[in-house]
C-alpha positions, 0 to 999 in steps of 0.5 A: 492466506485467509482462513474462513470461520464457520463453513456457512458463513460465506456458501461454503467457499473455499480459497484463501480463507479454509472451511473448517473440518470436521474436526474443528482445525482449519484445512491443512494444505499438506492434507489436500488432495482434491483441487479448491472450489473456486471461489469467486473472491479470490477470482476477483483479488486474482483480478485486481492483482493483475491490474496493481501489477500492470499499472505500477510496473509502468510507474516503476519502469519510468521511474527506475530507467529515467535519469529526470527522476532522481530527485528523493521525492521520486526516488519514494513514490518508485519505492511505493510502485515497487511495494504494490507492484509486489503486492499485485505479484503475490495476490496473483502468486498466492491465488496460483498456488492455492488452486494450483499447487496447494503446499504449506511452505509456498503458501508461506511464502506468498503470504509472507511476500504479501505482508512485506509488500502491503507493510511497504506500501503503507509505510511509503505512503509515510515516508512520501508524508514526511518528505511531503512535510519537511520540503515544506517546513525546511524549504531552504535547505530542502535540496541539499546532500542531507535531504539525500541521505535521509531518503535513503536512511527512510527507505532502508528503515522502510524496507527492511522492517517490512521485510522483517514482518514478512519473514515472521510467518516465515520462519515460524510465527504463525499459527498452522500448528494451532489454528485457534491462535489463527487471525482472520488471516491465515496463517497469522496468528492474532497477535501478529495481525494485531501489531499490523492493525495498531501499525496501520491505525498508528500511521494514518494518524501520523500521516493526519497530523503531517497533512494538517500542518501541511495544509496549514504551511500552504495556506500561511505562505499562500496569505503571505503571497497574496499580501506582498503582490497585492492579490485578492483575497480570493485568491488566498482562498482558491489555494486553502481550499485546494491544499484541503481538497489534496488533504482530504483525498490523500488521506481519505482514500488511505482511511477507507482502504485500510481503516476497516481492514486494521479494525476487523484485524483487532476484532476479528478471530478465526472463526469470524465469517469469511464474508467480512474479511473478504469485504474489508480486505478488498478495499486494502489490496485497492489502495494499491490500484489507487496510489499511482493514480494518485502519487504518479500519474497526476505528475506532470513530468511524469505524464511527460514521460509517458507521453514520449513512451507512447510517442516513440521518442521517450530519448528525445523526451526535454529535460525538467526540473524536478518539483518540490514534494508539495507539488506532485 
């Protein structure tokens, strides 16, 4: 999937990101007749492939196959399991076939189900935001027929622009016939990685903007509480600074994962070092270890479920009342 810049910028190794040849173009897969060096990056992107995968099939799993988990905010959080789910599949995919089975058109393919699958991660993580947002800002008519079909109308959008990138490289938009059109991600060109940069940046900031009137909704409606049941002020407080709290791991977490690697995607050309996409691009797949963590096991009810599962008695697990987004 990668291309490497100049062969001494990272010792020479070989993987995702190809030395250049003597002839200055970048390694032609159908062209390989000797197995890849193995590089020690892809070994660890092959790694935490297999944990993304293992850890989000368990949330996919509990989500999909539990009647509890109906309600639209879960219906998003499955939807963002099963994008990093994907994006487990295809890091161990693509590692399997570079090293294993070198061809142009699997390594096409893999790297167009990784485009789609990290495309619907970062866009579920909007969705959850946007849904996070109006359970609070239309709280009276939150549960209702409308907020069902926006879900659905959210997640088709999701998924099938996702799916759109994806199949881009795919069907001929990418840059093995010319590698100087290449990004620091083989085999995307440059104006591809660059519309996927600029969606990212355009996200998170989205993504910030939605938060900070969250945290703003929260506080109001937790000053309001305090006033009318004759709280302390303190108590005002302890809420503020948990709904920042929230904010700032959310939202700094998403920023440190993708942030440096939608930079570099706009700076960087193929003959940028190796070294700096591999460190920037490893942050970004760890998101996608992260976001059970963050949007799935910290749920109570979810942990419920789990509990039963490893008790034996998940049909015999209580029924709950599903939460409002701003409490998972």
């Amino acid at each position: 999937m990668m291309e490497k810049g100049h062969p001494n910028s990272s010792e020479g190794q070989q993987g995702w990101f190809s030395a250049r040849n003597g002839s200055g173009s970048s390694l032609d897969l159908e062209s390989v007749v000797q197995p890849l060096a193995l590089n020690p990056w892809d070994v660890v992107l092959c790694a935490s492939g297999t944990i993304i995968s293992c850890e989000n099939a368990i949330v996919v799993v509990v989500i999909f196959y539990s009647p509890a988990f109906r309600a639209p905010t879960f219906l998003l959080i499955g939807s963002l399991a099963t994008a990093d789910l994907l994006a487990g599949l295809g890091l161990i995919l693509h590692f399997a076939f570079v090293y294993l089975v070198p061809s142009e058109a699997v390594s096409l393919l893999t790297v167009g189900l990784l485009v789609t699958s990290f495309t619907a991660s970062v866009s579920s993580l909007l969705t959850i935001t946007i849904d996070r947002y109006l359970s609070l800002y239309n709280a009276l008519t939150y549960y209702s027929d409308r907020t069902v079909t926006r879900t659905y109308i959210m997640l088709l959008l999701t998924w099938g622009a996702s799916i759109c990138c994806g199949l881009l490289p795919v069907l001929g938009w990418n840059c093995l016939q010319e590698p100087s059109a290449c990004s620091i991600v083989r085999p995307l060109t440059r104006s591809h990685l660059s519309i996927l940069s600029v969606s990212f940046l355009a996200v998170f900031a989205v993504m910030l903007q939605l938060y900070v009137h969250i945290c703003r909704i929260v506080c109001r409606h937790a000053q309001q509480i305090a006033v009318q049941r004759h709280f302390l002020a303190s108590s005002h407080h302890v809420t503020a600074r948990k709904a920042i709290a929230t904010l700032a791991v959310i939202l700094g977490t998403f920023a440190s994962c993708w942030l440096p690697f939608a930079v570099y995607g706009l700076l960087g050309h193929a003959g940028s070092p190796a070294l700096y996409t591999y460190i920037t691009l490893l942050p970004a797949t760890s998101n996608s270890l992260l976001n059970p963590v963050i949007y799935a096991f910290r749920n109570q009810e979810i942990q419920k479920v789990l509990w039963a599962v490893c008790c034996g008695c998940f049909s015999s697990a209580p029924p709950f009342r599903s939460r409002s987004p701003s409490d998972v």
